[in-house]
SEZALUM-561902 format. One line per field, with one value per residue (C-alpha): residue in one letter; x negated, y, z. Coordinates in Angstrom, 1 decimal, always signed. Each point is the difference from the previous one (the first is absolute). Example, Ala and Ser with C-alpha at 12.3 -4.5 7.8 and 13.67 -1.06 7.14 Angstrom:
! SEZALUM-561902
aa	c(a; s)
east	c(-12.3; -1.4)
north	c(-4.5; +3.4)
up	c(+7.8; -0.7)
This chain:
! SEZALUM-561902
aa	c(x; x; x; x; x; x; x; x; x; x; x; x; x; x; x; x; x; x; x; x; x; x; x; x; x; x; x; x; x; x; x; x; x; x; x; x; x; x; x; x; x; x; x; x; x; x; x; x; x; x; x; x; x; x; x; x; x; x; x; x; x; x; x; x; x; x; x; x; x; x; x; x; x; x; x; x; x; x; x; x; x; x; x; x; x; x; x; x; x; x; x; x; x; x; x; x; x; x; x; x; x; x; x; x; x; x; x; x; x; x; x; x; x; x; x; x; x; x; x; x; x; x; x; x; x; x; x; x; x; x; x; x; x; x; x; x; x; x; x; x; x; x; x; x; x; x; x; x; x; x; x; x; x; x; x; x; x; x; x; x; x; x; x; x; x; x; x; x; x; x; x; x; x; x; x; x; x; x; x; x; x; x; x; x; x; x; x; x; x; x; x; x; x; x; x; x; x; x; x; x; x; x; x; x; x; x; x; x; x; x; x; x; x; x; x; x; x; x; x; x; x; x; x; x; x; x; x; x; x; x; x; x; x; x; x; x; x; x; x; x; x; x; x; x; x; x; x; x; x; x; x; x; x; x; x; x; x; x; x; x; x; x; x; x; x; x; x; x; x; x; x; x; x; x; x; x; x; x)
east	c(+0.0; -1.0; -1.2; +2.1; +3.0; +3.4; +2.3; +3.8; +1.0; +4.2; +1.0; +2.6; -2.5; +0.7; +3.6; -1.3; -0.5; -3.4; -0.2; +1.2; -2.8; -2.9; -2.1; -3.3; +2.8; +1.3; -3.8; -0.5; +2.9; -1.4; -3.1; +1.5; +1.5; -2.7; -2.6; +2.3; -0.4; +2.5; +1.5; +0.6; -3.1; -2.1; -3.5; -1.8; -0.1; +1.0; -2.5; -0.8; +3.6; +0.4; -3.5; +1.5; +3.3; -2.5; +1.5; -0.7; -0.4; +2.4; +2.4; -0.3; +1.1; +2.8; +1.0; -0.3; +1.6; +3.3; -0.2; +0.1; +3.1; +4.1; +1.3; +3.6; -0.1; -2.2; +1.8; -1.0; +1.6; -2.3; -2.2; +2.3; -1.5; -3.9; -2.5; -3.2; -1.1; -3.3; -2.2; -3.2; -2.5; +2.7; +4.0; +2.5; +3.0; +2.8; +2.1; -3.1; +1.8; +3.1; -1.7; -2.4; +2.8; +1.8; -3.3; -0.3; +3.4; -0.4; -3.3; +1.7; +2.7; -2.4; -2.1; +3.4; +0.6; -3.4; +0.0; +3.3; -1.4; -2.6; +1.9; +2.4; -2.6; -2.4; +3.7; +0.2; -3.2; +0.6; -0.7; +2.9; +1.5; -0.1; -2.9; -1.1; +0.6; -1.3; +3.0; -0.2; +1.3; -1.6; -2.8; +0.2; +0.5; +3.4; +1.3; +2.0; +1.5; -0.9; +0.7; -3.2; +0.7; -1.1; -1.8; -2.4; +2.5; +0.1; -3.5; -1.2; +2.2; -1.3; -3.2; +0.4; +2.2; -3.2; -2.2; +1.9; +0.8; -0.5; +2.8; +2.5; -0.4; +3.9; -0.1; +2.3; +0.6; +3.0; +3.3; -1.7; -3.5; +1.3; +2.2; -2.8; -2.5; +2.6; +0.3; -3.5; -1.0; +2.7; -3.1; -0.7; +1.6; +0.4; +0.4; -3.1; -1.7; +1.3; -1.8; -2.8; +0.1; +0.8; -2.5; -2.9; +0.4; +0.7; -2.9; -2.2; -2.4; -0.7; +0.9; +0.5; +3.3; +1.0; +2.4; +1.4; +3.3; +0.7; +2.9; -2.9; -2.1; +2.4; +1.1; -3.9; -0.3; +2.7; -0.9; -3.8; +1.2; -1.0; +1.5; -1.6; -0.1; -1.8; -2.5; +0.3; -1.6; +1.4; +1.3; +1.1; +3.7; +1.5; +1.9; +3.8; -1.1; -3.1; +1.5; +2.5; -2.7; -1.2; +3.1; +0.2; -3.2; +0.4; +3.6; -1.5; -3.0; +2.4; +2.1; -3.3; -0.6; +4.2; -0.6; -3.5; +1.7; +2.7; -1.8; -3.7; +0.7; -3.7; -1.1; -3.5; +1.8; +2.6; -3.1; -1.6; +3.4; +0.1; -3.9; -1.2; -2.9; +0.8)
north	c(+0.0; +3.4; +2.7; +1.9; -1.5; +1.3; -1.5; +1.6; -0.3; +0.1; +1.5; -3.1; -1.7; +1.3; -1.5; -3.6; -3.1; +0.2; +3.4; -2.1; -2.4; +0.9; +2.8; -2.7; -1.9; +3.9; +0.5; -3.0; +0.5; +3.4; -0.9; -2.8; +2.4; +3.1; -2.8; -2.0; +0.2; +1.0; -3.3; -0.1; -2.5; +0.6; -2.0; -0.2; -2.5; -0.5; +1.8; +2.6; +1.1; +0.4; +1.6; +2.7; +0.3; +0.3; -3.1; -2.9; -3.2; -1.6; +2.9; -0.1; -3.3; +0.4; +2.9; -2.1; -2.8; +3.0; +0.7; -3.3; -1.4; +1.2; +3.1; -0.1; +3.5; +0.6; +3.2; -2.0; -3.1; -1.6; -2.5; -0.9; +2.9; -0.9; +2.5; -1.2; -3.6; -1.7; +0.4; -1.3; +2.5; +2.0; +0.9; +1.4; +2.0; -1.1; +3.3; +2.2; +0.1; +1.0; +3.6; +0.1; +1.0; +2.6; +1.4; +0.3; +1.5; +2.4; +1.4; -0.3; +2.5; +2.2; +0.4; +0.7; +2.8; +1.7; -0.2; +1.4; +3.0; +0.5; +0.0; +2.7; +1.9; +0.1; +0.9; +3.5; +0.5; +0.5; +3.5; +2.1; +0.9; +3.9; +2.0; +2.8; +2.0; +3.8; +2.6; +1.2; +3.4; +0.7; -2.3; -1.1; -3.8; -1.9; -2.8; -1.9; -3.6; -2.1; -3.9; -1.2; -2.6; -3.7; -0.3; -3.1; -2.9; +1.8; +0.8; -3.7; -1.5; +2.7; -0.9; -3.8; +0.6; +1.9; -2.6; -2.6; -3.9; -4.0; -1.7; -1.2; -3.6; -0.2; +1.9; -0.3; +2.3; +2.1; -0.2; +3.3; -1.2; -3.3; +1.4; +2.2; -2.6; -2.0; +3.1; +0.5; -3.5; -2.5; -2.4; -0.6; -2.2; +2.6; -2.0; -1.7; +3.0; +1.4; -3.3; +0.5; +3.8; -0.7; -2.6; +1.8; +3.2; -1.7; -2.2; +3.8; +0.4; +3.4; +3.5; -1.3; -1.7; +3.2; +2.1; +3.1; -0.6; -3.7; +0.7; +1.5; -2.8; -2.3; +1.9; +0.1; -3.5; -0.9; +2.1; -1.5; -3.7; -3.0; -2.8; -3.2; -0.7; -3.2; -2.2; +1.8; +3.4; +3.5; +2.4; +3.4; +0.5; +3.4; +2.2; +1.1; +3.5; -0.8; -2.7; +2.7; +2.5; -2.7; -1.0; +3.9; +0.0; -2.5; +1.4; +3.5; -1.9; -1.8; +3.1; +1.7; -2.9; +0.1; +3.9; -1.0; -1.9; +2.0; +3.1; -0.8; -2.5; -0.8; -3.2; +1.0; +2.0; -2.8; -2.2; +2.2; +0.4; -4.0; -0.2; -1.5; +2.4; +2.1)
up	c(+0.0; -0.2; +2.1; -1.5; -0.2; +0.9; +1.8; +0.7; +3.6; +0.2; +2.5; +0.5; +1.3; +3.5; +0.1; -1.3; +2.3; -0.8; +2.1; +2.8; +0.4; +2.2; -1.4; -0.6; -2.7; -1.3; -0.7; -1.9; -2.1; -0.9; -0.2; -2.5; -1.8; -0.3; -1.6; -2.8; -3.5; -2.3; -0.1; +3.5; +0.5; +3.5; -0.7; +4.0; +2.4; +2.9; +2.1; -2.8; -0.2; +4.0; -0.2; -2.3; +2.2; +2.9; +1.7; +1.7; -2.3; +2.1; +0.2; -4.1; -0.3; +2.3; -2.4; -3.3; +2.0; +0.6; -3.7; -1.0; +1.1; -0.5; +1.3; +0.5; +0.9; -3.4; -2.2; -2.8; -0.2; -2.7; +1.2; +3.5; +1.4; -0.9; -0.9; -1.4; -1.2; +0.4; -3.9; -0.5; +1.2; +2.2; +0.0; -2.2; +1.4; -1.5; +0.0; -1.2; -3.4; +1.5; +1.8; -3.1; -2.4; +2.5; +0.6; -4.4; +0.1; +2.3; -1.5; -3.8; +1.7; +1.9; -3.9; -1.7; +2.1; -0.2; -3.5; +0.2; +1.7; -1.9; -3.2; +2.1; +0.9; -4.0; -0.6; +2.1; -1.6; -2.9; -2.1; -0.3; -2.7; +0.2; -1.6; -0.4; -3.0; -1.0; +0.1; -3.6; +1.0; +3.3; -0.8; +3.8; +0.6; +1.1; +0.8; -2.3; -0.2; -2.7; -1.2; -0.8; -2.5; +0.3; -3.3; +1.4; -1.5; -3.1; -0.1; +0.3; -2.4; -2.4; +0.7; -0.2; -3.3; -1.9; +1.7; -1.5; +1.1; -0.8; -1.7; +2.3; +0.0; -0.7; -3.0; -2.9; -2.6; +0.2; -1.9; -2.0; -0.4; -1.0; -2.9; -1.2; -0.2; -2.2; -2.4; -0.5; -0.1; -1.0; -1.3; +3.7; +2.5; +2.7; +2.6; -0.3; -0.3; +3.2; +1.8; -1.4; +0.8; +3.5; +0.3; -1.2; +2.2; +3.1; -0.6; -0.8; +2.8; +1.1; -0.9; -3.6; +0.8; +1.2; -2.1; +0.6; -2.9; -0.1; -2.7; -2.0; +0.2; -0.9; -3.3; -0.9; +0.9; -2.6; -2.5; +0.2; +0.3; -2.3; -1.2; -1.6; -3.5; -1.8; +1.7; +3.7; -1.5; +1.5; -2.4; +1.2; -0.9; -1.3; +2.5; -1.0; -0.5; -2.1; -1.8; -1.4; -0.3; -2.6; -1.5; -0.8; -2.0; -2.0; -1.0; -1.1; -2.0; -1.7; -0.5; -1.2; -2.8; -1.1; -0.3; -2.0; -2.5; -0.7; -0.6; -0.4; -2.7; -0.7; +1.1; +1.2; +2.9; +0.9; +0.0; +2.7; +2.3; -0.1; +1.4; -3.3; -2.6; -3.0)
């Protein structure tokens, strides 16, 4: 046990049977109870425990002897009365538990209500809210209330939006994101692709999986996909937009070589519209 151990005293101790045996067994039991361990466990012997309760040996064992059998009288029925049983290497009291968790209950209620002060009082000392402002006529200064807004909430999700954030590892794309991706690519299974977009930045280590626009990086993602053509090679696939920026092309070449031919009849200039030589 330690020297510096603790050990709470009730003051229900003076009304117990205990109290009512000769003071050589009272100073046993205390004695007893000042040097357990937090199981309840006292590890002396016999003459070493009545040496600490400054007793006689005999005097100790007539004490252990008291503790030992029933009390009828006992406020704690458990155990027909008995307070301690014989362990190897000492005694145990049985109701040690019992006064243990009063003794924990009491102290939990004696914290709660100094932290409870202590929030009261960082409470009443808290700034108040007037200031001091410059009279603009007199140019003296006044008092004046103000509400001094609470910006911090705002302030951190601002700062955690522009600092961006993983992909949740729940993500699906949304009902929008989904029908745009469809639009732009219908060559793609979408699906799919949403896998093995959510795959692939949950799996990102470091400040590379993190994203400030995740709707952004999924349009990007679809508009840079691949799909597999002949022999497990990757070919890039044409986006929506520049597959009709291509389609457009073509339709005013071949409306360059229709105008050609209808009114540049000679051949050598049809030749050259059509990407053959003079």
């Amino acid at each position: 046990m330690s020297a510096y151990s603790f050990t709470k005293l009730f003051s229900s101790i003076t009304k117990s049977t205990v109290w009512c045996e000769p003071h050589t067994t009272v100073r046993v039991w205390i004695a007893m109870l000042a040097d357990c361990d937090p199981d309840g466990c006292v590890h002396a012997s016999v003459p070493g425990l009545a040496n600490l309760a400054r007793v006689t040996v005999a005097e100790c064992e007539a004490a252990l002897a008291t503790f030992l059998g029933p009390d009828p009288y006992s406020r704690t029925p458990d155990h027909e009365g008995r307070r301690i049983e014989v362990i190897p290497g000492g005694w145990r009291l049985l109701n040690h538990k019992l006064y243990r968790d009063r003794r924990d209950e009491g102290a939990r209620r004696v914290q709660n209500r100094e932290a409870a002060q202590r929030y009261r009082d960082r409470g009443r000392q808290q700034p108040s809210a007037e200031m001091l402002t410059p009279d603009d006529e007199g140019g003296s200064s006044a008092h004046s209330r103000c509400q001094i807004p609470d910006t911090d909430k705002k302030q951190k999700q601002e700062h955690r939006r522009a600092r961006g954030s993983r992909l949740p590892q729940e993500w699906q794309p949304g009902d929008a994101d989904f029908e745009w991706a469809l639009n732009e690519r219908p060559d793609l299974d979408i699906r799919k692709e949403g896998e093995r977009f959510r795959d692939y930045w949950i799996a990102k280590a470091g400040k590379d999986g993190i994203k400030a626009d995740w709707p952004a990086t999924w349009r990007n993602w679809i508009r840079n996909a691949n799909i597999q053509v002949g022999h497990g090679r990757k070919c890039r696939s044409e986006s929506r937009s520049a597959r009709i920026e291509r389609e457009n092309g073509e339709l005013d070449r071949r409306e360059a070589q229709s105008h050609a031919q209808r009114f540049l009849a000679p051949a050598g200039v049809t030749a050259y519209l059509e990407g053959g030589s003079a």
